[in-house]
C-alpha atoms as one frame of an Amber mdcrd trajectory, in Angstrom:
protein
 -21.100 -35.282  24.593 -19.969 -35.297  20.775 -19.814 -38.955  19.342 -20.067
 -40.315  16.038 -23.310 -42.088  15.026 -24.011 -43.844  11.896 -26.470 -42.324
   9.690 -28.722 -44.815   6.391 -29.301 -42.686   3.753 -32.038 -42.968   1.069
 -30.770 -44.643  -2.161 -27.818 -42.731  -3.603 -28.343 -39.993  -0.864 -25.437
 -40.077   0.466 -23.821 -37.284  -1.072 -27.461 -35.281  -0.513 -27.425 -35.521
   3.161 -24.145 -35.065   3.660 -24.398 -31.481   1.940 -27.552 -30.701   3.507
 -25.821 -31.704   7.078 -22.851 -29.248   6.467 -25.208 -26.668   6.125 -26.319
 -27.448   9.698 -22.632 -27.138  10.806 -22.610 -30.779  11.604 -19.240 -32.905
  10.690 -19.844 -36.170   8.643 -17.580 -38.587   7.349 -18.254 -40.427   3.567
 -15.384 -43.068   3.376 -14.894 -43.379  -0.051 -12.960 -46.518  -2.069 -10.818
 -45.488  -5.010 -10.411 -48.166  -7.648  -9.125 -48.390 -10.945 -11.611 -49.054
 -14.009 -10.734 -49.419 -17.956 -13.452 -48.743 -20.146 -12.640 -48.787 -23.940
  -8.415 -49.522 -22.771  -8.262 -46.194 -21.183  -7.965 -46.553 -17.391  -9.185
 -44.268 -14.877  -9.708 -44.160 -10.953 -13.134 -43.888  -9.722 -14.292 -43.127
  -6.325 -16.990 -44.935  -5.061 -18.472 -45.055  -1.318 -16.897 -47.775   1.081
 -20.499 -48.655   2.646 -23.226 -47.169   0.142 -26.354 -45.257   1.572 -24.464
 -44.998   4.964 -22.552 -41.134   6.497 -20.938 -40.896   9.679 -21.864 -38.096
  11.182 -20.445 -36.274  14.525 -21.929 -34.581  16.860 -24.079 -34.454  20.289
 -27.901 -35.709  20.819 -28.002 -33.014  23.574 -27.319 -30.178  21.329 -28.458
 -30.593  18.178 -31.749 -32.241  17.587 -32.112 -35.604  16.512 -35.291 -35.219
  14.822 -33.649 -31.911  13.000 -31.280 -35.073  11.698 -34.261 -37.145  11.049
 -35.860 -34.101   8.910 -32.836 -33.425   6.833 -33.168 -33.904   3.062 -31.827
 -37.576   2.051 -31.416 -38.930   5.362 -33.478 -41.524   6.353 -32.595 -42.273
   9.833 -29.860 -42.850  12.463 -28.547 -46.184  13.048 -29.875 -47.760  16.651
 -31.712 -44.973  17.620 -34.785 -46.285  19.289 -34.507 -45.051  22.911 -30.535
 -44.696  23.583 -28.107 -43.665  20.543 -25.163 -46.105  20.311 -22.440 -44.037
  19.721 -19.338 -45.461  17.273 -15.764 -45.661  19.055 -13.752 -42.898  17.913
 -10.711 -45.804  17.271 -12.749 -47.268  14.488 -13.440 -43.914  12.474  -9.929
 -43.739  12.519  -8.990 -46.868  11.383 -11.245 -46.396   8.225  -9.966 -43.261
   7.650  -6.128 -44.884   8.216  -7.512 -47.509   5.493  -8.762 -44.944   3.228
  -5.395 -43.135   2.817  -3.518 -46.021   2.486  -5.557 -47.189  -0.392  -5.409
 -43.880  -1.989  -1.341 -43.562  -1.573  -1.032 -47.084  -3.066  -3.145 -46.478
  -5.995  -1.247 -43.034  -6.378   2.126 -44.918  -5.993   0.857 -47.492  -8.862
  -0.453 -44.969 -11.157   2.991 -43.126 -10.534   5.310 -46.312 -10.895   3.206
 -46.870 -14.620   3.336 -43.508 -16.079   7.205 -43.393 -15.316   7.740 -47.044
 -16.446   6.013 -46.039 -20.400   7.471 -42.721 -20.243  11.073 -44.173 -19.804
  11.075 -45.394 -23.444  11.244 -42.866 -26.410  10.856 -44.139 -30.343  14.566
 -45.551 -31.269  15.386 -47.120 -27.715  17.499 -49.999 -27.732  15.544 -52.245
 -24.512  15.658 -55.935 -23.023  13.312 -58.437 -22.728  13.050 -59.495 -18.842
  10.137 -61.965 -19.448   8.563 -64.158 -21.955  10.013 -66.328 -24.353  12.379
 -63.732 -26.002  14.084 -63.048 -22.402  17.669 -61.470 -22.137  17.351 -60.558
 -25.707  17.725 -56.963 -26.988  15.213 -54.644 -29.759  14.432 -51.883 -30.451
  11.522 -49.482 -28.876   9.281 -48.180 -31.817   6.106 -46.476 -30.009   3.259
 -47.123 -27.652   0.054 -49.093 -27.946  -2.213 -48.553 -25.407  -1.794 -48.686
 -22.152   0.226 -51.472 -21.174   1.501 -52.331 -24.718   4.211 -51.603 -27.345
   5.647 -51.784 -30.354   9.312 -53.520 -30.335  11.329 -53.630 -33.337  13.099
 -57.382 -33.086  15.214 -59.029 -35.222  14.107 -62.172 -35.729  15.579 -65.198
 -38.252  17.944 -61.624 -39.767  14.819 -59.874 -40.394  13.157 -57.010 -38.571
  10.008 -57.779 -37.335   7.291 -55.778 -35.481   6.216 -57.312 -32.267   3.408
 -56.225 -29.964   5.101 -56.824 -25.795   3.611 -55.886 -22.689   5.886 -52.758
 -21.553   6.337 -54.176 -18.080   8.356 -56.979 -20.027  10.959 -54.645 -20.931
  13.792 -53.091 -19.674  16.105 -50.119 -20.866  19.593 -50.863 -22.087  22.227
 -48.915 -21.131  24.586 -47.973 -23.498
C-alpha cells in the first residue's frame, strides 16, 4: 500500500534526489520556507527547504524497490527502515503543505500591501504624518529612497526643509 516515507539526503541533495526520483515516476514532496532577505537595501524572497537534506517521498515498498531508492543518486537512505518501514500519516503531509501555502499567501499579501502602499504617492503629493513626532501634520511627497524611505518636503520654522520618513508613516491627503 502507497504511504509516505521520509527520505535523508546527502548534503544539499535534496533537490538531486528529488529529480532523479521523478524520473522513477515516484511522487516526493520538498516543503520549502519562503522568507524575505535584504542584501545591499534591495529585498527579495528566497526559498529555502523547511527540513534541509530531508524529501518525502510516496509510494509502496511492495512495488517499487527499496534498494532501487537506496541506489538513487543523492539519496542516502530512508528514514526507519531497518526491518519494517514506518510509514508518515497522510494528516501530517497535509498539514505542512497547509503551512506552506499559508506562509507563501502571507508573504505574497505583504509584498502586495508594500508595493501598493509606495506606489500610492507620486512626486508633488500633499500627505500626513500618522506617526512620529511630526504626527497629524501635512508635507509634501518629493520621491522615494529606498525601500521603505522617502523624501518629504516639510515646512518647518517657515522654511522648506527636506526630511528623510519611513513611508509607512505617511498617509495621503485628500483634497
Amino acid at each position: 500500500m502507497k504511504a509516505w516515507y521520509l527520505l535523508y539526503c546527502k548534503s544539499r541533495g535534496e533537490v538531486r534526489a528529488q529529480q532523479n526520483l521523478a524520473m522513477q515516476n515516484i511522487e516526493t514532496y520538498l516543503p520549502t520556507l519562503s522568507k524575505k532577505v535584504t542584501l545591499k537595501g534591495e529585498s527579495t524572497i528566497k526559498r529555502t527547504h523547511l527540513f534541509p537534506s530531508y524529501v518525502f517521498i510516496y509510494f509502496d515498498p511492495l512495488e517499487t524497490s527499496v534498494s532501487r531508492i537506496h541506489s538513487t543518486r543523492g539519496v542516502v537512505r530512508i528514514v526507519g527502515c531497518k526491518e519494517v518501514m514506518t510509514p508518515i500519516h497522510e494528516s501530517i503531509i497535509k498539514a505542512i503543505r497547509q503551512r506552506e501555502a499559508n506562509l507563501l499567501a502571507a508573504i505574497n499579501n505583504k509584498k502586495i500591501a508594500t508595493e501598493t502602499l509606495e506606489d500610492k504617492f507620486t512626486a508633488g503629493d500633499k500627505v500626513r504624518f500618522t506617526q512620529g513626532p511630526f504626527v497629524d501634520l501635512e508635507g509634501i511627497f518629493s520621491e522615494k529612497s529606498g525601500d521603505k524611505r522617502c523624501h518629504i518636503l516639510f515646512e518647518l520654522m517657515g522654511q522648506q526643509q527636506l526630511i528623510i520618513v519611513n513611508s509607512e508613516s505617511l498617509e495621503p491627503v485628500l483634497s
